[in-house]
PASE-546205 format. One record per residue (C-alpha): residue number from 1; residue in three letters; x, y, z. Coordinates in steps of 0.1 Angstrom, whole numbers, plus 5000, padded with zeros to 4 digits. Layout:
BEGIN
+------+------+------+------+------+
! resi ! resn !    X !    Y !    Z !
+------+------+------+------+------+
!  NUM !  ALA !    X !    Y !    Z !
...
+------+------+------+------+------+
END
This chain:
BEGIN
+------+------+------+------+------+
! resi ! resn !    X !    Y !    Z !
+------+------+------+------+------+
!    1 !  UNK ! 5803 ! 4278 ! 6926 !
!    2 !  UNK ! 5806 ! 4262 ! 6892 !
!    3 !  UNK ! 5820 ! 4293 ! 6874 !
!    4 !  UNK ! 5831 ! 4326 ! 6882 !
!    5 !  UNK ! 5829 ! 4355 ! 6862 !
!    6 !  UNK ! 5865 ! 4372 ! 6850 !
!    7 !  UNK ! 5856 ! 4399 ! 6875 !
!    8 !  UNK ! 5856 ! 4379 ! 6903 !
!    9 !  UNK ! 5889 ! 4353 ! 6899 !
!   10 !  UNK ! 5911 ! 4357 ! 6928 !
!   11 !  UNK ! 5945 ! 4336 ! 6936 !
!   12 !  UNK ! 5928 ! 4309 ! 6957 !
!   13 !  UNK ! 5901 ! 4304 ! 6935 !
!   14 !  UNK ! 5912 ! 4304 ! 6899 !
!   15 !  UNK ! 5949 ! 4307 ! 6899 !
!   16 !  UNK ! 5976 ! 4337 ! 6893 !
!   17 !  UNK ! 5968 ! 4341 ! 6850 !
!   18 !  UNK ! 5929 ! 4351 ! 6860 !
!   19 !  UNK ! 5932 ! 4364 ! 6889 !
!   20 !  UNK ! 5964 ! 4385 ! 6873 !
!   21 !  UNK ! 5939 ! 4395 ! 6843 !
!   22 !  UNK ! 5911 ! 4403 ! 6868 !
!   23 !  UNK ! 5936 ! 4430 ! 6885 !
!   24 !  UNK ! 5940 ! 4445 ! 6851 !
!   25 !  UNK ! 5904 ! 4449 ! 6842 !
!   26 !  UNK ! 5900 ! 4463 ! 6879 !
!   27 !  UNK ! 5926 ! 4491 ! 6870 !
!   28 !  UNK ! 5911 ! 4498 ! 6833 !
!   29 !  UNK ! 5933 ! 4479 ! 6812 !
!   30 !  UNK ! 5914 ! 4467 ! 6781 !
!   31 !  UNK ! 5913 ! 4423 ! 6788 !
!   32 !  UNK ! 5889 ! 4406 ! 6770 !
!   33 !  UNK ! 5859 ! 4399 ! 6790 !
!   34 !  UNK ! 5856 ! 4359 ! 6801 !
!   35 !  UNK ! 5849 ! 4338 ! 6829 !
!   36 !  UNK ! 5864 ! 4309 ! 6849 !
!   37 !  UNK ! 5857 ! 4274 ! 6858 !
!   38 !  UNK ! 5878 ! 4277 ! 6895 !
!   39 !  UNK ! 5898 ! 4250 ! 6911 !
!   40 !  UNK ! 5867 ! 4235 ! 6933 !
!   41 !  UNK ! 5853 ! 4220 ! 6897 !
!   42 !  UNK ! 5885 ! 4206 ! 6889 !
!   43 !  UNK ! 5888 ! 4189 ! 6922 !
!   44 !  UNK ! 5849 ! 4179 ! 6916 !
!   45 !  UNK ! 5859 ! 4161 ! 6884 !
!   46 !  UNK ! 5889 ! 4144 ! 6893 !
!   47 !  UNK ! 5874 ! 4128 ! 6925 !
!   48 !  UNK ! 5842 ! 4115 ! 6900 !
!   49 !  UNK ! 5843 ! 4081 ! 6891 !
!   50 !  UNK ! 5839 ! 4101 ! 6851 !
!   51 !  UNK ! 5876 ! 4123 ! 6858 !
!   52 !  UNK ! 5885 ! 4107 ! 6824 !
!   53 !  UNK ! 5854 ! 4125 ! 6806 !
!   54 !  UNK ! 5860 ! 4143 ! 6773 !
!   55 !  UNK ! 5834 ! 4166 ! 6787 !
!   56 !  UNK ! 5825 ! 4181 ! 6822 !
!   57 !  UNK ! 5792 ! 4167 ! 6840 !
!   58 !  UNK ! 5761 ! 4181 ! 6829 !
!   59 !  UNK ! 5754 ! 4207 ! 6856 !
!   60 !  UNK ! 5789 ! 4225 ! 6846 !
!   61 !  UNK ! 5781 ! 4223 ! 6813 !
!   62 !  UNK ! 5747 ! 4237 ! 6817 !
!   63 !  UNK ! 5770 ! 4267 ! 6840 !
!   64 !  UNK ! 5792 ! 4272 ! 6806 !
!   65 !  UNK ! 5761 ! 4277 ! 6785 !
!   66 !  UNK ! 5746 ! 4303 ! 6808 !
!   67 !  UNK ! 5782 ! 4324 ! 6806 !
!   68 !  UNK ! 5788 ! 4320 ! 6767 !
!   69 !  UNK ! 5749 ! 4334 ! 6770 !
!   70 !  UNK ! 5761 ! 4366 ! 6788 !
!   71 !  UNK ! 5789 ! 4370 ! 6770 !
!   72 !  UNK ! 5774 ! 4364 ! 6731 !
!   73 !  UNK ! 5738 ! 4381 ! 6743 !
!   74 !  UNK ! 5720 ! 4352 ! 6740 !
!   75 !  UNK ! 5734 ! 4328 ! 6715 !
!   76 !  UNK ! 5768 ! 4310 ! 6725 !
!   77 !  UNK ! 5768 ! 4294 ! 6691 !
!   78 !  UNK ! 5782 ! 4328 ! 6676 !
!   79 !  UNK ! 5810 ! 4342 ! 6693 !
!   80 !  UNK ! 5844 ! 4325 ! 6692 !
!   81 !  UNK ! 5863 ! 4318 ! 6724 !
!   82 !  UNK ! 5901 ! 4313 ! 6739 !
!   83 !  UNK ! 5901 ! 4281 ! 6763 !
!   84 !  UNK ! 5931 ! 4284 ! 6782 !
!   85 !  UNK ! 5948 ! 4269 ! 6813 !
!   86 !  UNK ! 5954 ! 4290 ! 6850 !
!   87 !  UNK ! 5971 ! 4262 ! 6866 !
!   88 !  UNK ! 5976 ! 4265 ! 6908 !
!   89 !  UNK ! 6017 ! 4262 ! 6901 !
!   90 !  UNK ! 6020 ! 4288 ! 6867 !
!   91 !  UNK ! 6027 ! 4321 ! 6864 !
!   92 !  UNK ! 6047 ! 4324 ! 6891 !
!   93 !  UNK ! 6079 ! 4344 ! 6904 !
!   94 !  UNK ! 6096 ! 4316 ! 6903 !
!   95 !  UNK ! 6085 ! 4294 ! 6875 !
!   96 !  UNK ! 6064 ! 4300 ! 6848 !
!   97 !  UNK ! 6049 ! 4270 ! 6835 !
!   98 !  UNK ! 6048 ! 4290 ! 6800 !
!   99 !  UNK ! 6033 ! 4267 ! 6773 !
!  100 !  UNK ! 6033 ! 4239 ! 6796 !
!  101 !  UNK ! 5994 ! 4235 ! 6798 !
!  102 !  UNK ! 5968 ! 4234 ! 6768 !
!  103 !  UNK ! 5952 ! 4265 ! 6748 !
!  104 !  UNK ! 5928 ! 4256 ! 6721 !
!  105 !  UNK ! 5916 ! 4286 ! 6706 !
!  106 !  UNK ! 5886 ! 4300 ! 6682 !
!  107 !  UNK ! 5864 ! 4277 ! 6703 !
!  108 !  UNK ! 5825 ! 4278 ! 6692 !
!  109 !  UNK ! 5790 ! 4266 ! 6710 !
!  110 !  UNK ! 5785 ! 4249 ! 6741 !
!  111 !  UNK ! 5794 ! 4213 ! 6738 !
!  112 !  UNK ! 5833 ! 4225 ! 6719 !
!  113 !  UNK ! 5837 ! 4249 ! 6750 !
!  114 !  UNK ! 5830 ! 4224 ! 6776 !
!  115 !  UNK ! 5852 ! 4195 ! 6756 !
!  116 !  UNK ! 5878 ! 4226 ! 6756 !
!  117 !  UNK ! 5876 ! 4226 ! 6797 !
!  118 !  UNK ! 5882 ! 4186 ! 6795 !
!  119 !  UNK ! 5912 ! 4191 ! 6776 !
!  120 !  UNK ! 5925 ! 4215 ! 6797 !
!  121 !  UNK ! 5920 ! 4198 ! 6828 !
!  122 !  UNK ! 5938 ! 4167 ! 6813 !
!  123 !  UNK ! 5970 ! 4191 ! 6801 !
!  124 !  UNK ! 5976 ! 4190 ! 6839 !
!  125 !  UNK ! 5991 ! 4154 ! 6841 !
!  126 !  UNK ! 6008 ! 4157 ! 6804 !
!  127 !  UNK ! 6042 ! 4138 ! 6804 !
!  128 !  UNK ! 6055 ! 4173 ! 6792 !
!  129 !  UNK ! 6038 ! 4192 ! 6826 !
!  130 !  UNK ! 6047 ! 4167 ! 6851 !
!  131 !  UNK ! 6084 ! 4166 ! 6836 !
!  132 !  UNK ! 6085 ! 4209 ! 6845 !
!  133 !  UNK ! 6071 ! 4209 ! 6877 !
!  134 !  UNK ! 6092 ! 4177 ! 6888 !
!  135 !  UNK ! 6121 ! 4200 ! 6879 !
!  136 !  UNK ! 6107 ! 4233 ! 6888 !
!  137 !  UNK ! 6095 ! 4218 ! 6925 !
!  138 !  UNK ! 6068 ! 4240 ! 6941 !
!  139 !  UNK ! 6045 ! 4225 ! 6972 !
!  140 !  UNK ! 6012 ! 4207 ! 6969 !
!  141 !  UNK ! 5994 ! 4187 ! 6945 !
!  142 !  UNK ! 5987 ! 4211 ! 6914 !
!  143 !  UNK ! 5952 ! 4224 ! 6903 !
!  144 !  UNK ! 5932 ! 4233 ! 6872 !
!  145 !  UNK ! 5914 ! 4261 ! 6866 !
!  146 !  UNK ! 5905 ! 4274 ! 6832 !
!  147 !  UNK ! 5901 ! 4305 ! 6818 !
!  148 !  UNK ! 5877 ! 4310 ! 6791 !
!  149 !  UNK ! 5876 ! 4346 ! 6772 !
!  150 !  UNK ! 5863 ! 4363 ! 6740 !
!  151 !  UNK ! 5884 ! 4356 ! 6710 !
!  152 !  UNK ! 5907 ! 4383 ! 6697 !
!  153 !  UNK ! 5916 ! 4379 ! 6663 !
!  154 !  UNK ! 5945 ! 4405 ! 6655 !
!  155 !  UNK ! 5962 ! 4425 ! 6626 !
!  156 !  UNK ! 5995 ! 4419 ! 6648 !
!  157 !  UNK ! 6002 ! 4404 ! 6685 !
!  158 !  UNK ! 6034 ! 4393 ! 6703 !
!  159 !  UNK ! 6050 ! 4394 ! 6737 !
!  160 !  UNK ! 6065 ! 4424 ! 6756 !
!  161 !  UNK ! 6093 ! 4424 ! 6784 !
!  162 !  UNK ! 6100 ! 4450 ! 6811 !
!  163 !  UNK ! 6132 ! 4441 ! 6816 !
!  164 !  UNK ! 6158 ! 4469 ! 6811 !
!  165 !  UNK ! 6163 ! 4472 ! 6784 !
!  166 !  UNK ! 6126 ! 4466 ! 6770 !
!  167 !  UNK ! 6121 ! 4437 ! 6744 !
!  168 !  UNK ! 6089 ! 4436 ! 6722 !
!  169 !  UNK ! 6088 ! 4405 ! 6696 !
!  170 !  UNK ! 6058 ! 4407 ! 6671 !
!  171 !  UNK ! 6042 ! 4388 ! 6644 !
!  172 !  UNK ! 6011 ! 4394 ! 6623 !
!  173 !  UNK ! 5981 ! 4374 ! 6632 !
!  174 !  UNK ! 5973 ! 4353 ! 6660 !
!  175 !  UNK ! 6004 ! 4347 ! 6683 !
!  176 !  UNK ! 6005 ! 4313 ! 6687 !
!  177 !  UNK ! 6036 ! 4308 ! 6665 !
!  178 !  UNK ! 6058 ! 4332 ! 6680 !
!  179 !  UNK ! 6051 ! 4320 ! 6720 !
!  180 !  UNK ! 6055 ! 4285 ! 6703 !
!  181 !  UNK ! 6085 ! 4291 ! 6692 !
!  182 !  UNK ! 6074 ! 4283 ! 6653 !
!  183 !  UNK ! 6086 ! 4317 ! 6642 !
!  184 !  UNK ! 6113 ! 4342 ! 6639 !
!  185 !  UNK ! 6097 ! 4376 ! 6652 !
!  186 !  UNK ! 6104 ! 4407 ! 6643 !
!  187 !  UNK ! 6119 ! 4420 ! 6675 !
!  188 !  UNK ! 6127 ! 4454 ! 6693 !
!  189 !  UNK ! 6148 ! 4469 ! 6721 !
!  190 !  UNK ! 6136 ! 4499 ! 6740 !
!  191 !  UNK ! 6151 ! 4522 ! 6768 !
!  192 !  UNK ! 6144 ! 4558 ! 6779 !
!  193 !  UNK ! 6162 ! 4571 ! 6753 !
!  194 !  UNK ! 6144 ! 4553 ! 6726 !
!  195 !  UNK ! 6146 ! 4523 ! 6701 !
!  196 !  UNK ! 6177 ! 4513 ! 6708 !
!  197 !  UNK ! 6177 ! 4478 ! 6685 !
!  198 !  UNK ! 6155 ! 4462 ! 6659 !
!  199 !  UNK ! 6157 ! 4430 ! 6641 !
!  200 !  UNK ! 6136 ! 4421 ! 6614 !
!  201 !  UNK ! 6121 ! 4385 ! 6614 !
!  202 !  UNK ! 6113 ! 4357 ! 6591 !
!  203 !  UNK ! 6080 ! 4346 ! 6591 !
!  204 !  UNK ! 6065 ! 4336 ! 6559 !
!  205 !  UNK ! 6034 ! 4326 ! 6572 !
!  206 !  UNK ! 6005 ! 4339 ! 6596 !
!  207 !  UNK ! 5979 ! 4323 ! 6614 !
!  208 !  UNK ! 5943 ! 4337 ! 6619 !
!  209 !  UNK ! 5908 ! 4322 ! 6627 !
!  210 !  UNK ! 5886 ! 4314 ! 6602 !
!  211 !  UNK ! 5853 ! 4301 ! 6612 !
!  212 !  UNK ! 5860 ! 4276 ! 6635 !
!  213 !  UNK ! 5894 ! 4268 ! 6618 !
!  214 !  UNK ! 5929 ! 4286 ! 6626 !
!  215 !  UNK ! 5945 ! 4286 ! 6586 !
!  216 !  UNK ! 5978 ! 4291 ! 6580 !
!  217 !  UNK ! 5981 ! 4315 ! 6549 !
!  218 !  UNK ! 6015 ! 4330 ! 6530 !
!  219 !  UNK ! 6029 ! 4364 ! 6536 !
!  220 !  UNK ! 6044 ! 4380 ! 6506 !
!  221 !  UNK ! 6082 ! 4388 ! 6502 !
!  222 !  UNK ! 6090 ! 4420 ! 6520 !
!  223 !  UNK ! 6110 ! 4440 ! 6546 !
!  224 !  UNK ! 6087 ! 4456 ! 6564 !
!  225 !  UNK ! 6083 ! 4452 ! 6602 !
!  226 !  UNK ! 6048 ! 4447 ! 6618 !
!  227 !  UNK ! 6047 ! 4472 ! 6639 !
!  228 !  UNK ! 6059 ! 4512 ! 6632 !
!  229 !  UNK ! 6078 ! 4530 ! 6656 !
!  230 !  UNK ! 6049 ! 4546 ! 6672 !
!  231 !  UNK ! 6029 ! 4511 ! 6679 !
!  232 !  UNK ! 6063 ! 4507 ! 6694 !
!  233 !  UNK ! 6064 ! 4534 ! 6720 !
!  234 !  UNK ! 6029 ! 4528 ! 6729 !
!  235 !  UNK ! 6033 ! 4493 ! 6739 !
!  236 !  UNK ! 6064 ! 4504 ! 6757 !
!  237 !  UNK ! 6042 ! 4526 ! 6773 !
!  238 !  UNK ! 6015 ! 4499 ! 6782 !
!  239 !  UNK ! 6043 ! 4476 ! 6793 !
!  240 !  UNK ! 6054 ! 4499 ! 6821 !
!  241 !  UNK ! 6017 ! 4508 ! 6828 !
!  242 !  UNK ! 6011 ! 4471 ! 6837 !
!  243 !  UNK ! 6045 ! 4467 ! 6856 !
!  244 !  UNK ! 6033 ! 4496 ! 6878 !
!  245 !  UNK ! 5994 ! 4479 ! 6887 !
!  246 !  UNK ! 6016 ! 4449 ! 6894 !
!  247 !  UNK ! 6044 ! 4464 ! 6911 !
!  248 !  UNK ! 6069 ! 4442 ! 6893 !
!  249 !  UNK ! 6085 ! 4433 ! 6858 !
!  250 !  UNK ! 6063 ! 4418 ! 6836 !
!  251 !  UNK ! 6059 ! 4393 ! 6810 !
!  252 !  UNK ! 6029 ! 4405 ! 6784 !
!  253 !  UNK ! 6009 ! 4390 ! 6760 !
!  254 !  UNK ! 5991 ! 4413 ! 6738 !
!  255 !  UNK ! 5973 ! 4419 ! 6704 !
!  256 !  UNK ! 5960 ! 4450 ! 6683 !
!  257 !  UNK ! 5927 ! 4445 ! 6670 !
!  258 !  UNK ! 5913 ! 4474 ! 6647 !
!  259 !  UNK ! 5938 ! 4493 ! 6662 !
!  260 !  UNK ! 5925 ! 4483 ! 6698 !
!  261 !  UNK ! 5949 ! 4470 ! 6721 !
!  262 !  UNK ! 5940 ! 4439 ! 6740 !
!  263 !  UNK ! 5962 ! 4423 ! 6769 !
!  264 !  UNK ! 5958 ! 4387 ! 6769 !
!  265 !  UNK ! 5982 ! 4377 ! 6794 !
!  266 !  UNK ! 6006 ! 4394 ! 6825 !
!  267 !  UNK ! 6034 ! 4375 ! 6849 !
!  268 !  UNK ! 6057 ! 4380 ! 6865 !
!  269 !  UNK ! 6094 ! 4379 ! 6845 !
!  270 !  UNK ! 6113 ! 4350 ! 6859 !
!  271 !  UNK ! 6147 ! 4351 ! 6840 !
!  272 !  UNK ! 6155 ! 4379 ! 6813 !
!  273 !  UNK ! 6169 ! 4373 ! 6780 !
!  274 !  UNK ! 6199 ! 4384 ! 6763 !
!  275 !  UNK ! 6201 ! 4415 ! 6740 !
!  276 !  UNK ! 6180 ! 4405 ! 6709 !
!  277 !  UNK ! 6207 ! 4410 ! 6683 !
!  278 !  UNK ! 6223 ! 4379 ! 6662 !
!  279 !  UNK ! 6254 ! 4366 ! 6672 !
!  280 !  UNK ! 6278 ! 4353 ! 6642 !
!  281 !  UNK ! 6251 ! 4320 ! 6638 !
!  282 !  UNK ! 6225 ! 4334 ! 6656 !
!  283 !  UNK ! 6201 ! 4348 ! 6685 !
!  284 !  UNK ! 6210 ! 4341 ! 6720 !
!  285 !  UNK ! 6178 ! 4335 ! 6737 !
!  286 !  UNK ! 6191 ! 4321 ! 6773 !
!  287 !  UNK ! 6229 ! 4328 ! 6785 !
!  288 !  UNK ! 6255 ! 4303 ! 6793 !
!  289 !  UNK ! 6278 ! 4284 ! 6778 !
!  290 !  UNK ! 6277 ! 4243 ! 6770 !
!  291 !  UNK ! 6298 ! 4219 ! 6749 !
!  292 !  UNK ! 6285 ! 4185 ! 6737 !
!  293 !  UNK ! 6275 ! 4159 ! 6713 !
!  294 !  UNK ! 6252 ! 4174 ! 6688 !
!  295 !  UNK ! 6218 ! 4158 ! 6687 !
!  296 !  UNK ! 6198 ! 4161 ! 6659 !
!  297 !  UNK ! 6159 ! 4158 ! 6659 !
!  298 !  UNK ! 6137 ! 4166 ! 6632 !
!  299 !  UNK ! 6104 ! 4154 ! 6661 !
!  300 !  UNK ! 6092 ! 4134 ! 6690 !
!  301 !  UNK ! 6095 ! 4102 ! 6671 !
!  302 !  UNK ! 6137 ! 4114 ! 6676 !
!  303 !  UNK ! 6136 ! 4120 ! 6714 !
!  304 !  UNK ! 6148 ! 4080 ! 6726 !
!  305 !  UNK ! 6183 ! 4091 ! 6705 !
!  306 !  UNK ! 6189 ! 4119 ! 6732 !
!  307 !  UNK ! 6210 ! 4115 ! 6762 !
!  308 !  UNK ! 6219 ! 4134 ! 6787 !
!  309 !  UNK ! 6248 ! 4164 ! 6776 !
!  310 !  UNK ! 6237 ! 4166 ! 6741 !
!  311 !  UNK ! 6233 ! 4198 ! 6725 !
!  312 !  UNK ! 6195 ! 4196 ! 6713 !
!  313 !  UNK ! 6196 ! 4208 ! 6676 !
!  314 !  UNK ! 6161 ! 4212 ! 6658 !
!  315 !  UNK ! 6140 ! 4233 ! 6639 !
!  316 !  UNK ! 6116 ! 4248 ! 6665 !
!  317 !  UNK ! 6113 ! 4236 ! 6700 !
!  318 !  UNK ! 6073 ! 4244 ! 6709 !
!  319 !  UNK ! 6060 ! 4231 ! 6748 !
!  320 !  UNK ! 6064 ! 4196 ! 6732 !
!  321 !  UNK ! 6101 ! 4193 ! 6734 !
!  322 !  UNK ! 6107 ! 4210 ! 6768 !
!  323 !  UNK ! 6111 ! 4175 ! 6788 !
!  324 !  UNK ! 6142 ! 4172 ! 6771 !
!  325 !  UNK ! 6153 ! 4204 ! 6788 !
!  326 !  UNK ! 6163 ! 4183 ! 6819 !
!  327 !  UNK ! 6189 ! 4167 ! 6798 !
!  328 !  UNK ! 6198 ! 4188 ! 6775 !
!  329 !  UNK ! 6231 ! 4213 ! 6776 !
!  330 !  UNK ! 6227 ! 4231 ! 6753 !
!  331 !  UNK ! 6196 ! 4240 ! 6727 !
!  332 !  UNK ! 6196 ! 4250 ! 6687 !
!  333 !  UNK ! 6168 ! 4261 ! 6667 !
!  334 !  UNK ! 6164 ! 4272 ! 6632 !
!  335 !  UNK ! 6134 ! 4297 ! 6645 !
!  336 !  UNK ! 6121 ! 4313 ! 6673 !
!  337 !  UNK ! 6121 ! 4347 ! 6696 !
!  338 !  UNK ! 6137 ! 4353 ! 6729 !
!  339 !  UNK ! 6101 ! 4359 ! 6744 !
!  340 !  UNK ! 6092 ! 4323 ! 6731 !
!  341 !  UNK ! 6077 ! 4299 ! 6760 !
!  342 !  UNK ! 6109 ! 4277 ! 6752 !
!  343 !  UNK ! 6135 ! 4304 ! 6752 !
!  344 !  UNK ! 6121 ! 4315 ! 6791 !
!  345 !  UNK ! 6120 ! 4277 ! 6801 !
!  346 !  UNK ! 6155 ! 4273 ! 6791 !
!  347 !  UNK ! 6166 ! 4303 ! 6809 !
!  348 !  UNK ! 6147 ! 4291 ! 6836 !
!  349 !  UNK ! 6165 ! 4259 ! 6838 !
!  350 !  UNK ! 6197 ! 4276 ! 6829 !
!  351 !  UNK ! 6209 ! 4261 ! 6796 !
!  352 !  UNK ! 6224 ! 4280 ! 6772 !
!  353 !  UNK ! 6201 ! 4284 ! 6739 !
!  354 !  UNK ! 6210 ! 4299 ! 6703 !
!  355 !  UNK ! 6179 ! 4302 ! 6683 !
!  356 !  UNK ! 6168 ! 4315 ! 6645 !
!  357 !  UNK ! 6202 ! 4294 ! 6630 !
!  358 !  UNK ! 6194 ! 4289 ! 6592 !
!  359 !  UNK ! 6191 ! 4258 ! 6579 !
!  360 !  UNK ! 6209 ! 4246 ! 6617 !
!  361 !  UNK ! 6192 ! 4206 ! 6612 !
!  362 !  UNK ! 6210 ! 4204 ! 6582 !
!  363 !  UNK ! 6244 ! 4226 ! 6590 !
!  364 !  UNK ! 6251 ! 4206 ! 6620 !
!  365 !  UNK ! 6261 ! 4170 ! 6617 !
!  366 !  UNK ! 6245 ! 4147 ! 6641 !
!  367 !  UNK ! 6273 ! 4133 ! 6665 !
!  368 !  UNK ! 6296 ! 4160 ! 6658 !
!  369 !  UNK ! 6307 ! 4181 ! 6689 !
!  370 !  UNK ! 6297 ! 4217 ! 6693 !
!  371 !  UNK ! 6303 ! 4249 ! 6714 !
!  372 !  UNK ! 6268 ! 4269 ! 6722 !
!  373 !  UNK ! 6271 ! 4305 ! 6738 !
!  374 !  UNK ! 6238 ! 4316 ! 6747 !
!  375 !  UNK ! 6253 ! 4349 ! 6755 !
!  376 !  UNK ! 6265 ! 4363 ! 6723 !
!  377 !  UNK ! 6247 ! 4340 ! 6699 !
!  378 !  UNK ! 6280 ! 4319 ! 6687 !
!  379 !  UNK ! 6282 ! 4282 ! 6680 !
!  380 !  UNK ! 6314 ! 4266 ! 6675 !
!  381 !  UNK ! 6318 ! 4231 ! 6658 !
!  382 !  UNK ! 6351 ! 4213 ! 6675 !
!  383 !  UNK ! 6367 ! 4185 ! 6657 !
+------+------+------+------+------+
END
């Protein structure tokens, strides 16, 4: 069993993010087509005397061929593909693992795919990984197995919550910069009634696939939100659709391609955020309250300043800067969504977070201590 096809994940075999995905494609939901490398050859490589190979052993590789055949009739080199992590501990009820393991994405040809599979595998014992799961617990020694799937490359994708009420943060292009954390999406809130909430974001760049290349590229000036009202209600519509084939909330990652939508990813919801409006500094993104020293870091060459209490103040904070979460009490971030993989580890962990505060690196004075309400969005600076 070197590879599975989409189809065929289940739980044991491939983890809960395939075997989620292969549920949805049972029940007619539109999830790109794909196939996975299960547990058993993750197990296979790390017992080889080669587990520190940048590629899988030949006879996998020669299994990845076959599928990027089926899946690109014939010719692997043409079609584009998401590599992505369905780890034996993620997506859970419990924890998430969101962002915690590597994607590489617009992946192209045989030898890139199975290098992809490498990296992936590898992700698992990341200083950033073992740091979540030695908080979030969870039984066993963890496993790797890795989805690979046809590339979508959007108009517009984000992230939508069935909480109640309903979130739905967008951005146009890929959506690696909003689950990252790198942007401010434009956001909305939805109950039976209707829209009940919107807040416009402030990207100023997208990111699409080009080739073999993602390329960042401007966005002109401009008010207008990504998504009309109608996209709105219809991914409302899809949210709750999902949440009923699952029979519970739901986390969902999606995208619109040539007016197709496409659901990339489904888990279970694991803490829910606050009410997307601002707060007087800024969006509360995990609730609580925390006071402390405020630590400013501008990247990981920063992290040996922070100690344990500090409010965490920086510009974005992408799977990177989650160890700090242990320590942290508090988190600010000049950008970011409440649907962001840092904002739901944060509320996993129960910190309070305030994120998309202008210019908050340079308001904040490093050493100073602040107030951070996650609930309302408020910062306070005590002297």
């Amino acid at each position: 069993m070197r590879t599975l096809t989409l189809d065929e994940a289940t739980l044991a075999t491939c983890g809960a993010k395939a075997a989620t995905l292969a549920t949805l494609r049972h029940a007619g939901v539109d999830v790109p087509d794909g196939f996975v490398i299960p547990f058993s050859e993750y197990h296979r490589h790390h017992a080889s005397a080669s587990s520190r190979a940048k590629q899988p052993e030949p006879a996998l590789t020669h299994a990845i061929d076959e599928q990027l055949r089926r899946l690109f009739k014939g010719s692997p080199e043409r079609g584009h593909v998401a590599v992505r992590s369905s780890a034996s501990h993620e997506d859970g009820h419990a924890s998430s693992a969101a962002g915690q393991y590597d994607t590489l994405l617009g992946m192209s040809g045989t030898e890139n795919v199975s290098r992809a599979v490498a990296r992936c595998w590898a992700s698992l014992q990341s200083g950033r990984a073992t740091a979540y799961r030695d908080h979030a617990g969870g039984e066993g020694a963890p496993a790797m197995a890795v989805l690979i799937q046809r590339m979508v490359d959007p108009e517009v994708s984000g992230v939508l919550f069935t909480t109640t009420p309903r979130v739905i943060e967008a951005t146009v292009g890929l959506g690696e910069p909003l689950v990252s954390g790198h942007v401010t999406p434009d956001a909305w809130m939805i109950d039976d009634r209707g829209i009940r909430d919107r807040r416009p974001g402030t990207a100023t760049h997208r990111l699409d696939r080009q080739g073999n290349r993602l390329m960042r590229t401007a966005l002109p000036a401009g008010d207008l939100m990504c998504l009309d009202d109608e996209q709105v209600f219809a991914l409302d519509r899809h949210g709750r659709r999902i949440a009923e084939i699952l029979d519970h909330p739901v986390d969902v990652e999606w995208a619109i391609c040539h007016n197709r939508l496409h659901t990339l990813q489904a888990r279970p919801i694991t803490a829910s955020p606050s009410p997307i409006r601002h707060g007087s500094q800024g969006l509360p993104a995990s609730p609580g309250r925390a006071t402390g020293t405020a630590r400013v870091l501008l990247g990981p060459q920063d992290f040996s300043r922070f100690r344990e209490g500090d409010i965490l103040v920086c510009r974005a904070t992408d799977p990177a800067w989650t160890p700090l979460f242990r320590y942290a009490a508090g988190i600010i971030t000049e950008t970011g969504g409440t649907l962001s993989h840092a904002a739901i580890v944060a509320r996993e962990v129960g910190i309070p977070a305030v994120l998309a505060v202008p210019d908050a690196t340079t308001h904040y004075v490093d050493g100073t201590r602040v107030t951070v309400d996650g609930t309302t969005g408020r910062i306070e600076t005590r002297r």
